[in-house]
C-alpha atoms as one frame of an Amber mdcrd trajectory, in Angstrom:
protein
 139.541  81.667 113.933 135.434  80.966 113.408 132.468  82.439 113.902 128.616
  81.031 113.719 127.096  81.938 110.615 124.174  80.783 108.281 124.767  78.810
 105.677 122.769  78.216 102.190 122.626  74.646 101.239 119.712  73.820  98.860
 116.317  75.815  98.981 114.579  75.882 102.345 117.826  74.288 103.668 119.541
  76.950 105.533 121.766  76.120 108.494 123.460  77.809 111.555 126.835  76.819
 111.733 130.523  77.538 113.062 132.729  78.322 110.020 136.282  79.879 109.196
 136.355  83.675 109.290 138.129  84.719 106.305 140.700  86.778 106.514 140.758
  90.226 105.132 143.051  90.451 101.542 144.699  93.284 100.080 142.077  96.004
 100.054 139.674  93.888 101.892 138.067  94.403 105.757 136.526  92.119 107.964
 133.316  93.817 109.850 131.695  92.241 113.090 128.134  92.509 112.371 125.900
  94.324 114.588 122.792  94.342 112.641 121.355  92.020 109.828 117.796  92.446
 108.041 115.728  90.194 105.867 115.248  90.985 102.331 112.427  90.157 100.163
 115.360  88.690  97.455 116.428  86.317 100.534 112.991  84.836 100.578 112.485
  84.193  96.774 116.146  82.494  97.413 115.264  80.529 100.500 112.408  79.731
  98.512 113.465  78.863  94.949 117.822  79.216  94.968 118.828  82.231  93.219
 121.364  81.627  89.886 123.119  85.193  90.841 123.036  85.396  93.956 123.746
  81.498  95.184 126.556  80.499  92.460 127.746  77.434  95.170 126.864  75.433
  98.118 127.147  76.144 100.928 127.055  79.640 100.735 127.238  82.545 102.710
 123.402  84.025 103.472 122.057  88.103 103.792 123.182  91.015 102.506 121.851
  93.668 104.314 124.093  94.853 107.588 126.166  96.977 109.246 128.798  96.740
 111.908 132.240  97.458 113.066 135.320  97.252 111.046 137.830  94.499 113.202
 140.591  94.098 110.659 141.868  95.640 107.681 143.930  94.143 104.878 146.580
  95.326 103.479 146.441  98.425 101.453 143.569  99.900 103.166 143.407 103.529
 104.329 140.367 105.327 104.403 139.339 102.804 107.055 141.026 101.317 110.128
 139.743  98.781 113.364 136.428 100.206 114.966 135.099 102.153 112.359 131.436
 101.913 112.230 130.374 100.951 108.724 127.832  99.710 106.480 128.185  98.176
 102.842 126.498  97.456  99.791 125.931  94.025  98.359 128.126  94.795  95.425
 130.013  97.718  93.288 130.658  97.807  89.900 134.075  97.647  88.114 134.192
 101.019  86.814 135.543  99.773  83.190 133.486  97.676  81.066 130.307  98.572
  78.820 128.055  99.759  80.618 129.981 101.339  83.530 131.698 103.487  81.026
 128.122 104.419  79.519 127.365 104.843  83.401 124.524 102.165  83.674 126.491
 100.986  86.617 123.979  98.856  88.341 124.072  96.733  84.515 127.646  96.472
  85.268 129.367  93.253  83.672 131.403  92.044  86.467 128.448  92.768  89.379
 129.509  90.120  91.650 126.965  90.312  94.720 128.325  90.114  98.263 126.524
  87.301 100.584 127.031  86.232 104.089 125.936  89.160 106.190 123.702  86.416
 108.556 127.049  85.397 110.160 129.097  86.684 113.444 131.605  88.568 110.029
 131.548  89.336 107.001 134.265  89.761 104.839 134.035  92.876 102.382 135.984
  92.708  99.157 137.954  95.609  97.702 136.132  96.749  95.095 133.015  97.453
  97.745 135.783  99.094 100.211 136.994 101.423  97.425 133.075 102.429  96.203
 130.451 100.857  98.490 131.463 101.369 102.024 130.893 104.066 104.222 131.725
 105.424 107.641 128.195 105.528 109.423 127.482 108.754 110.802 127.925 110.079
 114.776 124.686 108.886 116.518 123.429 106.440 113.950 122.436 103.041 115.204
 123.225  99.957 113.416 120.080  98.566 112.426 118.642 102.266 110.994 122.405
 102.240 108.583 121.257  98.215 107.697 118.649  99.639 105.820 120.460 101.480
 103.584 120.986  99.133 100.606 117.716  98.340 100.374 116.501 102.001 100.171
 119.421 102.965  98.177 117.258 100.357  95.093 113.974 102.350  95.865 116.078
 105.921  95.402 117.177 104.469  92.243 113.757 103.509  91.215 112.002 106.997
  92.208 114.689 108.932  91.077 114.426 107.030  87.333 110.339 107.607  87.084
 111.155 111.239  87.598 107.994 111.979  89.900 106.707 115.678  90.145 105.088
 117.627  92.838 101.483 117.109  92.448 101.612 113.911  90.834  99.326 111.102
  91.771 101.120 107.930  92.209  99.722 104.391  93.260 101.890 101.729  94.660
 100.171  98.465  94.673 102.511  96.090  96.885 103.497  97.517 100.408 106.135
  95.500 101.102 109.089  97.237 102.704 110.000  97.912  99.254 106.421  98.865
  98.510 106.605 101.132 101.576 109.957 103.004 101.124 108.638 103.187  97.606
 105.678 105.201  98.621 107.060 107.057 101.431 109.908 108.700  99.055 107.231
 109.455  96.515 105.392 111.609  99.661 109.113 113.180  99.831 109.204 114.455
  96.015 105.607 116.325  96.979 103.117 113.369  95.579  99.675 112.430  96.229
 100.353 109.160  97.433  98.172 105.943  97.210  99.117 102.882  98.453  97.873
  99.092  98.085  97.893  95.966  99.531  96.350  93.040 101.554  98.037  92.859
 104.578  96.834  94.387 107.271 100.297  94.931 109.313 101.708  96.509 106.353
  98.724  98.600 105.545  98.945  99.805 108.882 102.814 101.007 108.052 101.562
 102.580 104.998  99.924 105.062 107.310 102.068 105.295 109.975 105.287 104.761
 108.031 104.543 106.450 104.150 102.128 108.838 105.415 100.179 107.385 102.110
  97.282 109.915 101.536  95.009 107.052 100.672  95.209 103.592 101.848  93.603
 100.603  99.385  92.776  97.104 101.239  92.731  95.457  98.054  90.680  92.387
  99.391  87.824  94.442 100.002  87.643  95.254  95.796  87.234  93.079  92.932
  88.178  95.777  90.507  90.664  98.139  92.214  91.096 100.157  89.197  87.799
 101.910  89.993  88.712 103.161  93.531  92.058 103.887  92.572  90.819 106.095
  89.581  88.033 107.739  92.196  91.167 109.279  93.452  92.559 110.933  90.055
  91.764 114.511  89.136  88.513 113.659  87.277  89.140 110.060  87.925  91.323
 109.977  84.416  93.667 107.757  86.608  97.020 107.842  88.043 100.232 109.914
  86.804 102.133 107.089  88.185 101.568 103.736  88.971 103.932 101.310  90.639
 104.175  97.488  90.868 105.836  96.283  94.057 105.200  92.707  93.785 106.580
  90.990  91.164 103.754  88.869  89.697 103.267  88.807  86.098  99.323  88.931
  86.568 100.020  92.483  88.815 102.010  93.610  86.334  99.341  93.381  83.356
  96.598  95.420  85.987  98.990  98.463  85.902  98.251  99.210  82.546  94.592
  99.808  83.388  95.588 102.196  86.309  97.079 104.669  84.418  95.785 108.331
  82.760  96.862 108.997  79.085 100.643 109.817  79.693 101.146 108.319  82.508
 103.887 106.182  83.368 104.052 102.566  84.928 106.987 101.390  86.713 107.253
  97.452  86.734 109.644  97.454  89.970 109.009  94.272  91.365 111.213  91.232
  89.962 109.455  88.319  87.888 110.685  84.726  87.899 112.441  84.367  84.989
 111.240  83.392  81.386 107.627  84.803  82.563 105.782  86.637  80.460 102.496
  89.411  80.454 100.494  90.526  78.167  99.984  94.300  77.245  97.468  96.250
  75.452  99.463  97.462  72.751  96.619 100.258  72.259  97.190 101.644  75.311
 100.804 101.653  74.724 100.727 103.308  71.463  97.504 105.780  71.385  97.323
 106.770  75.348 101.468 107.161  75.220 102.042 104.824  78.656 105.407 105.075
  79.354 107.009 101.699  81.027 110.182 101.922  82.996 111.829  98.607  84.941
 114.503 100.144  87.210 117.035  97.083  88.643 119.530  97.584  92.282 121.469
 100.180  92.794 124.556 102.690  92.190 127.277 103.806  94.630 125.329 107.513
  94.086 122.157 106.299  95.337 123.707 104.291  98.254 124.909 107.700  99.339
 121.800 109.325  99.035 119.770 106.709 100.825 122.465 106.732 103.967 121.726
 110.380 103.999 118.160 110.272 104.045 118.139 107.884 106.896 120.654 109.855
 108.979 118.909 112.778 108.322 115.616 111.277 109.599 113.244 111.719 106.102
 112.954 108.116 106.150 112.439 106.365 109.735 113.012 103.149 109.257 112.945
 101.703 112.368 109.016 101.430 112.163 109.593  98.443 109.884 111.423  95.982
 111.935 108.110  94.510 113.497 110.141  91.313 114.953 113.949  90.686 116.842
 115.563  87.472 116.324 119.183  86.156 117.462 121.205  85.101 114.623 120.705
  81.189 115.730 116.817  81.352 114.474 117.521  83.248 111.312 115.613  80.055
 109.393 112.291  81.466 112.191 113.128  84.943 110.652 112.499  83.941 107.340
 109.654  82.019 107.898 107.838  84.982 109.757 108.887  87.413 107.058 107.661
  85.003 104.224 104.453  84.667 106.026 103.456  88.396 106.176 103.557  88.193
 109.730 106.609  90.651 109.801 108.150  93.456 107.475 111.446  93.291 108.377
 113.063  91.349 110.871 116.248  92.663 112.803 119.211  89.514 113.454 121.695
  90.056 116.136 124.388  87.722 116.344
């Protein structure tokens, strides 16, 4: 049996193809795909390869879906054929080090699931037993596809512990940038939000509900407008990096009020490296937190918050491809031209 499906070959060398299906194993289930969605990860892999999440080649491409359940493998019985479903890109083992210290998105044995720009997708046990769920009565495909990314931005709010009342800046609007800011406005926050695109600052308002919006091309030194904000302009309670530069990552520092906390969430390359003002650090008490994916507890929550219509994230698929010009997706998506992009096989 086939299917057509994307396939990874080499950076920028992505290819639509017809393939095996694999059948599901014991504890495994094979899901027709109804909805795919670009990631921001996908692009830094399209663009660069990615030593995690591209081990081979060819290789299996996307990881952010949802769809129907067609088989089930042996074993298997809290699902069956035609379920409605959506899974996470991984699920940790439960056993080693730092599951049993329950850190379990540093899990040991995090193997990530690939291949969700294809006709099916094969899901392996572990992620049936912890990472798949049922999605609920009147919940459309591509809203449930968004859940593993917000389930990484409920992990990262959750983790900085915001307050109601607290000013927080997010510079980076992104779809991470913007689910970011928009949960932030959930936990009662005075919300600022910053970028340079004007499509996403657009979604900043429309989407976050961001209290203030920064076009950061229109200001050499954004700390100044961002402080003009603060109570007393002392400077944010929280500031957030959505963008995964080293050179962002250094301005966050100056964002801050005594106390505050900055939250490096955006990804470097590896072996890059920043430089701090250890001052800062040590006499103003800056906190720093790095939060990294996700747990099968904030998976949950983020399903829930989409079903239960906090977070509408439909208003960030700005373009609709078929599966066939996934490599167009990219490209659109890379160029700022569109947030997310929904792929229907």
């Amino acid at each position: 049996m086939k299917m057509k499906a994307i396939r990874y070959y080499a950076p920028q060398d992505i290819r639509y193809e017809e393939v095996e299906i694999k059948e599901p194993q014991e504890g495994e289930v094979l899901v027709k795909i109804e909805a795919a969605l670009t990631c921001g990860t996908d692009i830094k892999t399209f663009r660069r390869g990615h030593p995690v999440l591209i081990k081979k080649t060819p290789s299996g491409f996307g990881h952010e879906f949802a769809g129907v359940i067609e088989k089930v493998g042996a074993g298997v019985v809290d699902f069956k054929p035609g379920d409605r479903v959506v899974a996470a890109n991984s699920a940790p083992c439960g056993k080693c080090f730092y599951c049993l210290k329950k850190h379990y998105n540093l899990c040991e044995n995090l193997d990530l699931l690939n291949g969700a720009y294809a006709e099916y997708i094969t899901v392996p046990a572990r992620i049936v037993e912890k990472n798949l769920l049922k999605i609920p009565t009147g919940l459309s495909f591509e809203k449930a596809a968004f859940t593993e990314p917000l389930a990484n931005v409920v992990h990262g709010v959750e983790r900085t512990n915001i307050q109601p009342g607290d000013t927080v800046g997010v510079v980076g609007i992104g779809p991470i940038g913007l689910m970011f800011a928009r949960l932030a406005k959930l936990k009662g926050a005075k919300v600022i939000a910053a970028g340079r695109n004007p499509l996403k600052l657009k979604l900043a308002d429309e989407f976050a509900h961001a209290d203030e919006i920064i076009d950061l091309k229109k200001y050499q030194h954004p700390e100044k407008i961002f402080k003009s904000f603060t109570e007393d302009g002392r400077g944010l309670d929280v500031a957030v990096e959505c963008v995964g530069l080293p050179e962002v990552w250094e301005k966050m520092f100056s964002l801050v009020r005594k106390g505050g906390k900055v939250h490096l969430f955006g990804g470097c390359k590896g072996g890059t490296t920043v430089n701090i003002d250890t001052r800062r650090l040590h006499y103003d008490e800056v906190q720093i937190i790095s939060v990294f994916h996700h747990t099968p507890q904030y998976f949950r929550q983020a399903l829930d918050l989409i079903a239960d219509g906090h977070v509408d994230v439909t208003k960030l698929i700005t373009k609709k491809y078929p599966l066939s010009q996934a490599k167009e997706a990219i490209l659109e998506h890379e160029s700022g031209k569109a947030v997310k992009v929904l792929l229907t096989p």
